[in-house]
N, C-alpha and C positions, 0 to 999 in steps of 0.2 A: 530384313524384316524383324521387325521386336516380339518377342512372346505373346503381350497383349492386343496385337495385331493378326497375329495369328489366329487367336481365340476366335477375332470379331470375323474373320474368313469362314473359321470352322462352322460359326453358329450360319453363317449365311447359305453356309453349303456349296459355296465356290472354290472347290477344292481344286489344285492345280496336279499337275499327274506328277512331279517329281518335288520333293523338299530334300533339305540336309541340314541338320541340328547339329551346332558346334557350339562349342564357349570353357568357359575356364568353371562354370554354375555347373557341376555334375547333375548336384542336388537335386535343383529346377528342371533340367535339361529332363534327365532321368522322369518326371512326375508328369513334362509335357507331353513322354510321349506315350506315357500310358491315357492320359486324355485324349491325345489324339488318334489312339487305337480305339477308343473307346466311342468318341466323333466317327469312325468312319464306317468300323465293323460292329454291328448290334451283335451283343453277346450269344446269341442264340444259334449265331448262323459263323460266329469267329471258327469254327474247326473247319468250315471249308474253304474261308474267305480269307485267314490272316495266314499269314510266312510269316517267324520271325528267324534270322541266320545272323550267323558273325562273319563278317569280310575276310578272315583267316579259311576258312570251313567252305565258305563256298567258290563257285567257279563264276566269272561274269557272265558267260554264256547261262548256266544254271540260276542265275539270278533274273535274266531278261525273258529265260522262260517262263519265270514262277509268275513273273510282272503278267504275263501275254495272255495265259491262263485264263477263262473266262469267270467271272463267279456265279456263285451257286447259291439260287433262292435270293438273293441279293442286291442291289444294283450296284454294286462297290469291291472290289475285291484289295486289302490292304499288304506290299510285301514292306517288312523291316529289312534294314539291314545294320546292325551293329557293329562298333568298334572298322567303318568300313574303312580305314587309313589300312588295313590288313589286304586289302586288296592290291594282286597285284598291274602293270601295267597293261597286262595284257587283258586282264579283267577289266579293268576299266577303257577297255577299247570297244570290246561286246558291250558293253556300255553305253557309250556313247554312239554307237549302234542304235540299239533301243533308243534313247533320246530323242533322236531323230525322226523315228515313228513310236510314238509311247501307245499304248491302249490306252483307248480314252474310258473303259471299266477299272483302272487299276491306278493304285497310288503309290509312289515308290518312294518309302522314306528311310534316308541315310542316315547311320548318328556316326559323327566321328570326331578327329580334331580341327584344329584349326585348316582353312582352305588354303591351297596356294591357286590362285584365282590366277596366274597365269597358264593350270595346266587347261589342256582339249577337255577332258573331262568336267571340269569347272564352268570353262566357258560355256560348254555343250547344254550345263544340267541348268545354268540361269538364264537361259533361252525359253525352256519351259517350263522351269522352278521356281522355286525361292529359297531362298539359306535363309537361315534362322537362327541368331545369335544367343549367348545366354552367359548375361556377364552378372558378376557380384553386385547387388545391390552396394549402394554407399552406406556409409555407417547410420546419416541422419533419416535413411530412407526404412532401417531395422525394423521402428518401430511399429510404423505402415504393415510391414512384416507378421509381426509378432499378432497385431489386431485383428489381420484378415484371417491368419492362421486360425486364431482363438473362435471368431465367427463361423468359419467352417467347420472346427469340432465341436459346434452347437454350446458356446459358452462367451462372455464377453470375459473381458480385462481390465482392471483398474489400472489408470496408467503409471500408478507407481509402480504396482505389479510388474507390467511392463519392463518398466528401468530396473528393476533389481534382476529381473531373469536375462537380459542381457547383459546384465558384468556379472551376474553367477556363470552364464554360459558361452559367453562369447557371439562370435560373429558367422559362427559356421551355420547353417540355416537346416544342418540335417540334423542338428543337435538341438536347436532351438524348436522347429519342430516335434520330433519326440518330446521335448517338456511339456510342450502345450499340448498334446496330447494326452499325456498323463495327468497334468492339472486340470483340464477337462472332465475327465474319466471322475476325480478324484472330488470335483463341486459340484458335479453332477450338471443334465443336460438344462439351460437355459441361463446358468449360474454364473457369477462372478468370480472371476479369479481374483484374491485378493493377497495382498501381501503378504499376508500372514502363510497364505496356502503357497505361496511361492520357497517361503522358508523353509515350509514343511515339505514338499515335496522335492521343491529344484535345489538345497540346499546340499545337498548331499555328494553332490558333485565336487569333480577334483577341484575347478574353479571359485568355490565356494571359500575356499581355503585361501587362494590366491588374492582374490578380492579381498580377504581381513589382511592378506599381505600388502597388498599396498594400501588400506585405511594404514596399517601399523606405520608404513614409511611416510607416509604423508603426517601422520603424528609425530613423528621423528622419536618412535617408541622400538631402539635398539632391539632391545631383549626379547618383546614381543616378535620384531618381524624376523629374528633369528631363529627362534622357537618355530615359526610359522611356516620358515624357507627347509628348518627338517622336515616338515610333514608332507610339504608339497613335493618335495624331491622323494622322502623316500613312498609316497604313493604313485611315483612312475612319471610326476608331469616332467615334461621337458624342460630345460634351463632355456631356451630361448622361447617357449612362449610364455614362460614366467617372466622373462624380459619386457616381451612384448607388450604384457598386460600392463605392466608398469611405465614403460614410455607410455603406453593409453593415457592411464592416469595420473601422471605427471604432465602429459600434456595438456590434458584437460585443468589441472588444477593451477598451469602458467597463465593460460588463455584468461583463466578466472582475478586469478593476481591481477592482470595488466587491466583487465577493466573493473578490476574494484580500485586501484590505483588513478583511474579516470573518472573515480566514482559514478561510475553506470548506475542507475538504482536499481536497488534489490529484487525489487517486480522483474526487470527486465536480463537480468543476470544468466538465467536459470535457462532462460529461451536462447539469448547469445552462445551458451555455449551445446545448448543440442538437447538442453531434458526439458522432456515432455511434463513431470509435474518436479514439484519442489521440495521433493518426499527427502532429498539429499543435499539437496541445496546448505542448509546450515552445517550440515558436516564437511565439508567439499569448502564451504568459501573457510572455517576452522583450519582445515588445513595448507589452503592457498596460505595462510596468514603467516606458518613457520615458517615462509620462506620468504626473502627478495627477491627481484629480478634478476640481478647479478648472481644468486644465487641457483637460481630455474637453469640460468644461461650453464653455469659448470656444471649441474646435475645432467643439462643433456650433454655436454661434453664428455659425461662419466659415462650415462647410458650407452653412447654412441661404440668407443674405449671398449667396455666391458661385452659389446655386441662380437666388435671382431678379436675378441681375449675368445670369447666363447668359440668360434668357430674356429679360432686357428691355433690357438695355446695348448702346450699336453699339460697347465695346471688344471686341476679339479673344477669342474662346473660352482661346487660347492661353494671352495674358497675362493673363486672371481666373483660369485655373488654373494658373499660375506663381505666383500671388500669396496663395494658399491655400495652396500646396504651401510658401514658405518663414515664412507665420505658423505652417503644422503644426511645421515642421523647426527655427526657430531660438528658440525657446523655451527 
């Protein structure tokens, strides 16, 4: 079952007596299932009706009690159970117990990792459950992201806005959240987020720095992205996700090469490779243009190179990314 399926269950009130939330999405995961305490137990009556426990802490027996439990003032009684891979197997036998005869007043939801769908337990709980996945949005899917977010903090987004707070912050969704949050708070309620307010407020971020790093490598401007690789290293960012940002963007600006090279028209440029407006478009197809293909092709052979230099070499993060940064630039 998908997240957004889940919702449409929750609102129908066809709650099933056992779930279990897994995925690689902490973020998400984490946010559904304060919605879904929130769907099941009315806040009012949650100190008689909710459990929440950690699978290390408790006993399975002590978990099928808490399920069995009748509720109070209620018609629902909610138990969590977190982090429940802490469980051990014998826990999950009183378990699977329960399963068997669940109280039909009680909802018993599990968060934990990934399932091995061939234990009894597993078997047992999609009998009378559902698992619920929670996997990372795709990149092109961010910005969907970032709009609904901004609606919900009672503010809309211009979508350049948009695109620049995704390469100031990346792809993490608990970081891009907190922005829009703040950028919200910051244009106040009904208001636009506008680019300018993106500068001002999400700019200040370590990524902030990282993005002039790759404008600078894409402009084949040495000096600059040297200057640029001190500041982001010594404010703490990591050398491979300052890597990472930079394959980003090198990828995106090969993609751009090859179809201006097929001369794609300009209108349709912008949308081929994923941005929503054209706020970057003239700078981005600027620096496609320093390079050939043949050129794009040894750059990722260098990025590739200097991936596993980073991870396996005892030379300096520093001088492996000085050394990338002038095969990019003196070409």
């Amino acid at each position: 079952m998908k997240p957004e399926e889940l919702r449409r269950v929750l609102a129908d009130g066809a709650v099933k007596p056992v779930y279990y939330f897994y995925g690689d999405e902490t973020y998400l995961m984490e946010r559904e299932v304060k919605r879904f305490i929130a769907a099941i137990v009315p806040p009012d009556v949650a100190d008689f009706n909710l459990d929440i426990v950690y699978g290390a802490d408790r006993k399975g027996q002590e978990i099928a009690s808490a399920a069995q439990t009748l509720p109070m003032f209620a018609q629902r009684r909610l138990v969590v159970v977190k982090r429940s891979e802490g469980l051990t197997d014998a826990d999950n036998e009183a378990l699977v117990e329960y399963f068997r005869n669940p109280s039909p007043s009680t909802c018993l939801l599990f968060v934990g990792k990934k399932p091995d769908l061939r234990r009894k337990f597993f078997l047992e709980l999609k009998k009378i459950g559902e698992m619920v996945e929670f996997k990372p949005p795709y990149e092109n899917q961010l910005p969907a992201f970032i709009m609904a977010e901004a609606t919900q903090a009672g503010a809309r987004i211009a979508t350049e806005a948009a695109e620049l707070l995704l390469l100031l912050s990346g792809t993490n969704l608990q970081e891009l959240a907190s922005q829009i949050e703040k950028l919200a708070g910051y244009v106040g309620t009904g208001k636009t987020i506008t680019l300018e307010a993106v500068r001002e407020i999400a700019s200040d971020t370590r990524a902030d720095s990282v993005f002039d790093l790759a404008n600078a490598l894409g402009e084949k401007s040495l000096g600059v992205a040297l200057r640029k690789l001190q500041t982001v290293l010594r404010d703490g960012q990591a050398p491979l996700f300052v890597l990472n940002m930079l394959t980003r963007h090198f990828r995106q600006l090969w993609q751009l090469r090859e179809l201006m090279a097929r001369k794609v028209p300009k209108p349709e440029l912008g949308r081929a490779i994923g941005l929503r407006s054209d706020y970057f478009l003239p700078g981005l197809m600027k620096q496609a243009a320093n390079f050939t293909l043949v050129e794009f092709r040894g750059t990722f052979t260098r990025l590739y190179d200097t991936d596993r230099a980073l991870k396996s070499s005892r030379l300096k993060p520093a001088f492996i990314l000085e050394q990338l940064f002038m095969a990019i630039c003196c070409k």
